[in-house]
C-alpha positions, -999 to 999 in steps of 0.1 A, spaced: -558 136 -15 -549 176 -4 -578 195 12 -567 233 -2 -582 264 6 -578 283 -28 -582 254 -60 -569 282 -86 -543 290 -65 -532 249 -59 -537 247 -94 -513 270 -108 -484 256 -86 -492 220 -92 -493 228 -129 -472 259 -135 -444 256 -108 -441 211 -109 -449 208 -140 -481 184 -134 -508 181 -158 -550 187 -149 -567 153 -156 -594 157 -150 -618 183 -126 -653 178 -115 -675 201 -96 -699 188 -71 -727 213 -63 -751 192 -42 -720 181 -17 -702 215 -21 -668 206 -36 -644 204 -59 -625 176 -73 -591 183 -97 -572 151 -107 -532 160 -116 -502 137 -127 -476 137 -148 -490 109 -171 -524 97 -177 -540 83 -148 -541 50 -161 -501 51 -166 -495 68 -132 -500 78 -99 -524 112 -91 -526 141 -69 -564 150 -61 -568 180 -45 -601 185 -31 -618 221 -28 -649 222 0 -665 254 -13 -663 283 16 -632 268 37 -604 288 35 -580 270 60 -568 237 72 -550 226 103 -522 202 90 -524 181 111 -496 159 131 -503 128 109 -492 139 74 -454 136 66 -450 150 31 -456 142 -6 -423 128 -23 -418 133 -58 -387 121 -77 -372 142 -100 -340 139 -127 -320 165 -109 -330 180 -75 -310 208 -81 -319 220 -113 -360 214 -105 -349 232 -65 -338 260 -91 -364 262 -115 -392 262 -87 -372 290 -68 -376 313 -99 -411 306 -105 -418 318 -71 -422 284 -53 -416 285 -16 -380 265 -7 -380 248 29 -349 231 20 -323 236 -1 -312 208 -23 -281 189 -10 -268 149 2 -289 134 38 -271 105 58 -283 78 31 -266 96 3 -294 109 -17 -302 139 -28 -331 157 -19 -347 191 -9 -378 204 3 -404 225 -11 -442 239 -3 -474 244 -16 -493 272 -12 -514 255 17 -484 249 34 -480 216 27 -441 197 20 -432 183 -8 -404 169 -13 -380 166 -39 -358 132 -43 -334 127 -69 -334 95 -94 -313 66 -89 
């Protein structure tokens, strides 16, 4: 679960820029929040995002916890490519670590990593 700041916003990169698909959303007005469920398959098949909009907060501290979200992808430097033209924010480009893999580094609008990690 994301805490964001501006759900329209998260929604539009989550959907638009990676390609995830809305689930399911659910407003709830006597706790003040937001719920939108995203994946790439049904929830049933998959693993889900849910990104959680507390009506009136506009920011989050990070945190020192929170690593970042991986998500595996056919070819990092293709989807590094595609989310560069769509106006996604690139942390690092794609290219080999130590253990051979591929990977790069992207962010969503709340400033939070993701990262990209190619298929083996």
């Amino acid at each position: 679960m994301l805490r964001v700041a501006d759900l329209d916003k998260s929604l539009s990169f989550y959907t638009e820029v990676l390609g995830m698909n809305l689930l399911r959303k659910s407003e709830y007005p006597e706790g003040k929040f937001t719920l939108a469920l995203l994946g790439y398959t049904d929830e049933s098949d998959g693993t889900t995002l849910e990104l959680t909009y507390n009506w009136g907060v506009d920011s989050y501290e990070l945190g020192n916890a929170f690593g970042h979200i991986a998500i595996e992808v056919e070819d990092v430097y293709r989807a590094t490519d595609q989310i560069r033209r769509l106006g996604g924010k690139i942390l690092r480009d794609a290219g080999p670590v130590n253990s051979g893999a591929i990977i790069s580094f992207i962010e969503d609008p709340d400033g939070y990593p993701i990262q990209l990690i190619g298929a083996k």
